[in-house]
N, C-alpha and C positions, 0 to 999 in steps of 0.2 A: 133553576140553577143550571148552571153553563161550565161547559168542562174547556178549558181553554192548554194547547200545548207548548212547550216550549223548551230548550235544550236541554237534555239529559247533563247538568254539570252538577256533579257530587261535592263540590265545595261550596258552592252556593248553597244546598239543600241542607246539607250540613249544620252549615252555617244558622243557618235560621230553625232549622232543628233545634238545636240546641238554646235557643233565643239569644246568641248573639247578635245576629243580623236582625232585624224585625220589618225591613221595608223593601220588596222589591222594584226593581225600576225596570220598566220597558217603553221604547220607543211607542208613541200614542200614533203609533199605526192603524192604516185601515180595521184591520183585523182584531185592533184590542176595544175598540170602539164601544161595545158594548158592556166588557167588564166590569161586573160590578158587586156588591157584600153578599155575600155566600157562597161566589162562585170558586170554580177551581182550578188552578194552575197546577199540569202535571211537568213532572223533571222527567221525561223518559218513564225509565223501569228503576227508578230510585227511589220518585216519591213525589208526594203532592202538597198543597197549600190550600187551606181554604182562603180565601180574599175576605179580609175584614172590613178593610175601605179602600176605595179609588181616589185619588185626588189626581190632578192634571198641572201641572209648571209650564212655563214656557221655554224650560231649558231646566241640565242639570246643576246648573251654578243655584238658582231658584228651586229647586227640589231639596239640594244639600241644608241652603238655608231655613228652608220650610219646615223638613221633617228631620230634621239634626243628624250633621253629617254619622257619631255615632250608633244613629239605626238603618245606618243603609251601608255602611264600612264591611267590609270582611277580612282582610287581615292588615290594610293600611294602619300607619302613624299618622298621616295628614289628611286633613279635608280634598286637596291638591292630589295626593297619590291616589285616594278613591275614583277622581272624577277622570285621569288619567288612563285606571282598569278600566274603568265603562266605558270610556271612548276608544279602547283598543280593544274592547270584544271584537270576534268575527260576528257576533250578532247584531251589534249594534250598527245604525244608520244613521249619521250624523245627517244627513239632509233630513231625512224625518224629524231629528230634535229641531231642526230651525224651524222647517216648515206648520208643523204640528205642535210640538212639544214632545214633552215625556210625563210618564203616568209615575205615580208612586204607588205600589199596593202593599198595605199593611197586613202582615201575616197574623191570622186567626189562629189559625192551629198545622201541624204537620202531620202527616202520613205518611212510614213507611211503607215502601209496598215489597 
């Protein structure tokens, strides 16, 4: 099992705390490469995720439709306004979603810490 990091954002963690969210999405950067069911994605000092599944898109338009835009939404109305917040994170890297893709990780369970 593999501890993987990644922004302390308390509305995402939340989010998927509560099992509204169920799918997170990350650029299929060098670095996430290996991720895979058991592991863990920590939010900072908020809280973690065990990783249920990995699957890989070649973009998020392909992700949205894959894993149905309502388990990867957070406070959006539209399919559109979702894909809009993820492409205007500071974390996210649009050249990585062309060149790579993007990951969908299916949340297992939460941990507050």
């Amino acid at each position: 099992m593999a501890t993987f990091e990644v922004g302390a954002d308390r509305r995402l963690f939340e989010a998927m705390e509560s099992g509204r969210k169920t799918v997170y999405v990350l650029p299929a950067t060098d670095e996430y490469q290996l991720i895979c069911s058991g592991d863990r994605v920590e939010f900072g000092k908020v809280g973690a995720i065990a990783v249920g599944f990995v699957r890989r898109y070649a973009d998020l338009e392909a992700l949205i439709e894959g894993e149905s835009w309502g388990n990867v939404r957070l406070d959006e109305s539209s399919a559109d306004q979702t894909l809009t917040r993820i492409r205007q994170s500071i974390a996210w890297d649009s050249t990585v979603e062309v060149s790579a893709g993007v990951l969908a990780i299916r949340v297992r369970s939460t941990l507050r810490k």
